[in-house]
C-alpha positions in Angstrom: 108.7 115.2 69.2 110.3 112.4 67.3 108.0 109.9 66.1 108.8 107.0 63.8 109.4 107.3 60.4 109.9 105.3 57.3 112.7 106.6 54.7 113.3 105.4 51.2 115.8 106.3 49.3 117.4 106.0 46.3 121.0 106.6 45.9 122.4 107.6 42.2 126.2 107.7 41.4 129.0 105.3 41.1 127.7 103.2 44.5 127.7 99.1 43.6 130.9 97.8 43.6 132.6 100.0 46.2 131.3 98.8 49.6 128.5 101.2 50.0 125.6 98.8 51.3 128.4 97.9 53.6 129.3 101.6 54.8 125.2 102.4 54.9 124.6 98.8 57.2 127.3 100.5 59.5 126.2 103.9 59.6 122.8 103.0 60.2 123.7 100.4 62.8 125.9 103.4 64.5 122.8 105.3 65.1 121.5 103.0 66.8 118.1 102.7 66.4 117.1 102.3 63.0 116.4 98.8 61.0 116.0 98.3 57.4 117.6 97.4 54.7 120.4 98.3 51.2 119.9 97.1 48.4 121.2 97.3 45.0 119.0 98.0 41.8 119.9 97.1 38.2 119.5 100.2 37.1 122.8 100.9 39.2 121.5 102.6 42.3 121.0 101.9 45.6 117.7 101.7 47.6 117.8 101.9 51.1 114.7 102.1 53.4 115.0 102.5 56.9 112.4 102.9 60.0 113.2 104.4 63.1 112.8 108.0 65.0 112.5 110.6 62.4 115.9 112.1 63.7 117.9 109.0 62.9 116.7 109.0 59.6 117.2 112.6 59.0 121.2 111.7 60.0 121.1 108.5 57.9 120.5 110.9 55.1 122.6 113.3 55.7 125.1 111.0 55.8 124.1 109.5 52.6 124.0 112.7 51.0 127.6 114.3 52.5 130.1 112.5 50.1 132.0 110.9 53.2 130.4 107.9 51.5 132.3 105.2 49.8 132.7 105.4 45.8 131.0 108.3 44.4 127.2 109.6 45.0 125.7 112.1 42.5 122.4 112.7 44.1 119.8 111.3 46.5 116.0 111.0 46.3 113.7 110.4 49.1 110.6 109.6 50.1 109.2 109.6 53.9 106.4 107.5 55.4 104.9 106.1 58.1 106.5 102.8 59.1 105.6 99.2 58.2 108.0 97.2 60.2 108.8 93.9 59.5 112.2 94.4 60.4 114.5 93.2 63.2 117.6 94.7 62.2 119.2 96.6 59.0 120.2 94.1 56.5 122.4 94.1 53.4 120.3 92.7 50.6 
């Protein structure tokens, strides 16, 4: 079973500046099958939400949370939900 899901999450640690949105839009767009969207916040995080199969978000956060990320990430909160869609592919914001 792997139904759709939405992830949100909010990436803490030295992550604006360094290419990260960048490294996340490729990662994401290596699974394959997820859209969405990284953004950064001016509290100096990044968000990123992204819909897809529940498995490709599950390795979307993994990778986000496995330090094979560029610059430095101290920690990673998520939520999960049901998709809204909107979105054709994942974006850079």
């Amino acid at each position: 079973m792997n139904e759709n899901a939405r992830l949100t999450a909010w990436v803490r640690g030295r992550v604006q500046g360094v290419g990260f949105r960048w490294f996340t839009r490729a990662s994401a767009l290596r699974i394959g099958t997820l859209v969405g969207f990284a953004s950064n916040l001016d509290d100096g995080r990044v968000q990123v939400v992204a819909e897809g199969p529940r498995a490709g978000c599950e390795e979307l956060l993994e990778w986000l949370r496995t330090g094979d990320t560029p610059g430095r990430v101290d920690g990673v909160t998520e939520i999960w939900d049901t998709p809204r869609g909107g979105y054709e592919t994942f974006e850079i914001r």
